[in-house]
C-alpha positions as MATLAB code, in Angstrom:
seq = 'XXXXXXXXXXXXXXXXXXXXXXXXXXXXXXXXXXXXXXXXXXXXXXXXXXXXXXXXXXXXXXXXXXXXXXXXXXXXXXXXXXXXXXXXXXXXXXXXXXXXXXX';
ca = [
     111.645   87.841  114.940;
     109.108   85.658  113.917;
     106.162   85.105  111.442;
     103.320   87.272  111.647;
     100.064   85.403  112.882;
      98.397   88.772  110.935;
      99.661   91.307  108.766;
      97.420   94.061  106.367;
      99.187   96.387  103.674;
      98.116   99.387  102.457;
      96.873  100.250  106.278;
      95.482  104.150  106.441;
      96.468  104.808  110.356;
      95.327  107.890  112.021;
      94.851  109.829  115.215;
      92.284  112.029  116.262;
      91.790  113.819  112.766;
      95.786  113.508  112.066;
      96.651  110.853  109.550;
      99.966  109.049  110.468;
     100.107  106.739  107.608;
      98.300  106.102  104.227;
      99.795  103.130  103.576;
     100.614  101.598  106.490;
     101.173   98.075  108.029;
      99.223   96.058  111.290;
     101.356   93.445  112.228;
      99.984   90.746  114.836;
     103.610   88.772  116.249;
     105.126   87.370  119.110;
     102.096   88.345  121.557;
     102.439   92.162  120.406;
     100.158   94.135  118.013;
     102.525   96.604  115.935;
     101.261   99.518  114.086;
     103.845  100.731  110.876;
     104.340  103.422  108.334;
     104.486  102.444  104.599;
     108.602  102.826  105.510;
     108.490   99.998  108.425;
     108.845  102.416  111.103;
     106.825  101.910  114.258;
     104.075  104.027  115.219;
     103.423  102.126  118.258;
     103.481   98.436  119.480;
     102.268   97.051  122.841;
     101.454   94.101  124.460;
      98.051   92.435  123.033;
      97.185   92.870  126.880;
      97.181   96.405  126.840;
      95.595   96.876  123.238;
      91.764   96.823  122.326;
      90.422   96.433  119.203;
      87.201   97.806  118.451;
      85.267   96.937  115.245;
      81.876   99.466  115.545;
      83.537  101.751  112.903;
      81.973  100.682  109.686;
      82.615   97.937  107.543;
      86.012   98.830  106.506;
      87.249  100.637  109.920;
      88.564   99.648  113.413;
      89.523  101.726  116.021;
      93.088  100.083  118.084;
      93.749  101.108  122.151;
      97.485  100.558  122.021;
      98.680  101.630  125.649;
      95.742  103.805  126.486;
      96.544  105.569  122.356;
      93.852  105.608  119.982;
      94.142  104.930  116.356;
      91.771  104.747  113.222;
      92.475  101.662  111.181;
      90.930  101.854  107.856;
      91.450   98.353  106.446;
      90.861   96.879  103.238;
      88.077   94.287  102.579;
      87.723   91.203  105.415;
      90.825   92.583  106.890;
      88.833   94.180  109.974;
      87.575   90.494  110.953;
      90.883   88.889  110.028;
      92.085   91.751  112.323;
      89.973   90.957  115.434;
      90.350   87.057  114.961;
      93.885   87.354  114.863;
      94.662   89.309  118.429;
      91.616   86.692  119.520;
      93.414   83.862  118.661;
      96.742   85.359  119.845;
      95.206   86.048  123.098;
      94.317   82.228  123.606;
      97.326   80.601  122.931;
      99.052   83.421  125.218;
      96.343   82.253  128.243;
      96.556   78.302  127.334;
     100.836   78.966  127.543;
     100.832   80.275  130.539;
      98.306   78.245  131.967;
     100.488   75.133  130.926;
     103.452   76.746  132.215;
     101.803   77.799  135.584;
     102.781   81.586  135.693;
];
């Protein structure tokens, strides 16, 4: 496994009006976005194709497509940008690779 090119702490995950995690973790790595409880087990990882971040939710809030799943990020401070520039930027590189390696 690799670095993470973004990872928040202290991550309050939820679905619908169930919360998953308080204190969970939002990992960006290796081309996948990974959601995890406070105990490092997954909630749900896919693909950073198949996700979509969304940051209309306030200052402090994003709402995270994973595989056609939604989830309510509540992030600390500057995380929510940090957030969306990170699966951004992870997109890019992904498109420049494979446009260098002609798949």
């Amino acid at each position: 496994m690799g670095d993470a090119d973004y990872m928040a702490t202290g991550v309050r995950i939820g679905r619908l009006l169930r919360s998953l995690t308080r204190a969970g973790r939002v990992l960006v790595r290796n081309g996948r976005l990974e959601l995890l409880t406070s105990y490092g087990r997954e909630i749900d990882s896919a693909p950073l194709e198949r996700v979509r971040i969304s940051g209309r939710y306030g200052a402090q809030r994003a709402l995270a497509t994973v595989d056609g799943t939604r989830y309510l990020l509540r992030l600390g401070g500057g995380h929510r940008e940090l957030l969306l520039h990170a699966v951004r930027t992870a997109r890019a590189k992904d498109a420049a690779e494979r446009g260098v390696l002609g798949n």
